[in-house]
N, C-alpha and C positions, 0 to 999 in steps of 0.2 A: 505475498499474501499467504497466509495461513488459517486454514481451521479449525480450530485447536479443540474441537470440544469432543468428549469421550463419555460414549453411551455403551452403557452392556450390551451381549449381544441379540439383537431385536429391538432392541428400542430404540425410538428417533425421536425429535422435538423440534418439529419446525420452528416454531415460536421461539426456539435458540441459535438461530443464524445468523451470527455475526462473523467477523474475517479480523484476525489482526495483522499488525506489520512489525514486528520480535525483529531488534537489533541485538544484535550479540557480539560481545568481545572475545576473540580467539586465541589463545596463547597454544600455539603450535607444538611446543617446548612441554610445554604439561600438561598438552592434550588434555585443556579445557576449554569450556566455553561457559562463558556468564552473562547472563539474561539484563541488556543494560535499559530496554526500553522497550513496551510491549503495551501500546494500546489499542483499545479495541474500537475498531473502526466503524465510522457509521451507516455500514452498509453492509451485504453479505454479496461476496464479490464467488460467484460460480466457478468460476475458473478465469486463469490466469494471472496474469499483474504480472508486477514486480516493483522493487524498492530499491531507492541509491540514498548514501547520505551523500548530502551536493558542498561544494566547496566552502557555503556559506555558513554550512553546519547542519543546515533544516535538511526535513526529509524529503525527498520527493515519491510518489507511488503511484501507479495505477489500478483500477480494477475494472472488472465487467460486469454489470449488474446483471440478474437472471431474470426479469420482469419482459415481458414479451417484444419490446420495444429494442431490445438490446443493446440500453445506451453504456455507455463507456467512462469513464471521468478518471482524470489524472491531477492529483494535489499536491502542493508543495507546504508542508506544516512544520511546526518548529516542533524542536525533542524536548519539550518540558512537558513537568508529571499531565497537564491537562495542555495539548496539544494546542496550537496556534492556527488558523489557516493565513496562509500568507497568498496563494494564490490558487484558483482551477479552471480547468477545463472540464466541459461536457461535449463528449460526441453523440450528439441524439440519432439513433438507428443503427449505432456503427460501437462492437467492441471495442475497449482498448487492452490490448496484449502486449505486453511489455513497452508501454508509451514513455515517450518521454522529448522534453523540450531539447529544441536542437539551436547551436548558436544563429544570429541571424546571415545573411544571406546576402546581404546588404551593405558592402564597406564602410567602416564606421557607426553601424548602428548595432549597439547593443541592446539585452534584455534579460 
């Protein structure tokens, strides 16, 4: 998670708190990096997360909401220009900091 927005100094704008999740492509070799996917998420995540792209392609992410309750929620969306949800979770009372789905646990049962 990122947040990306840039105020002169002294000024804030709550009313501008959103969090993106910026994938970027790395070329080591020419020490660059290119901006491949970068939308802006519908939430403003306080701190933490984190992001994977997962085998299937889509993204997966977490954040923490800052609303007093301190729920958590972790997504799995696809990477086109207007994002897909494919699946989430909510942890109601409880952050999620760097969440993420783990295989199951259960011989033979997948998810």
């Amino acid at each position: 998670m990122f947040n990306d927005r840039v105020f002169a100094p002294g000024v804030t704008c709550t009313a501008c708190q959103y969090s993106t999740v910026p994938l970027l492509d790395i070329d080591e070799t020419a020490k660059t990096a290119t901006l491949r996917w970068n939308p802006t998420a519908p939430f403003y995540s306080v701190f933490g997360g984190n992001a994977e792209v997962l085998k299937n392609g889509n993204m997966e992410y977490c954040e923490s909401l800052g609303d007093s309750a301190g729920d958590g929620k972790i997504y799995e969306v696809t990477l086109q220009r207007i994002p897909q949800m494919v699946w989430q979770m909510q942890a109601t009372g409880e952050y999620a900091y760097r969440g993420q789905r783990i295989p199951s646990l259960y011989p033979g049962v997948q998810w």
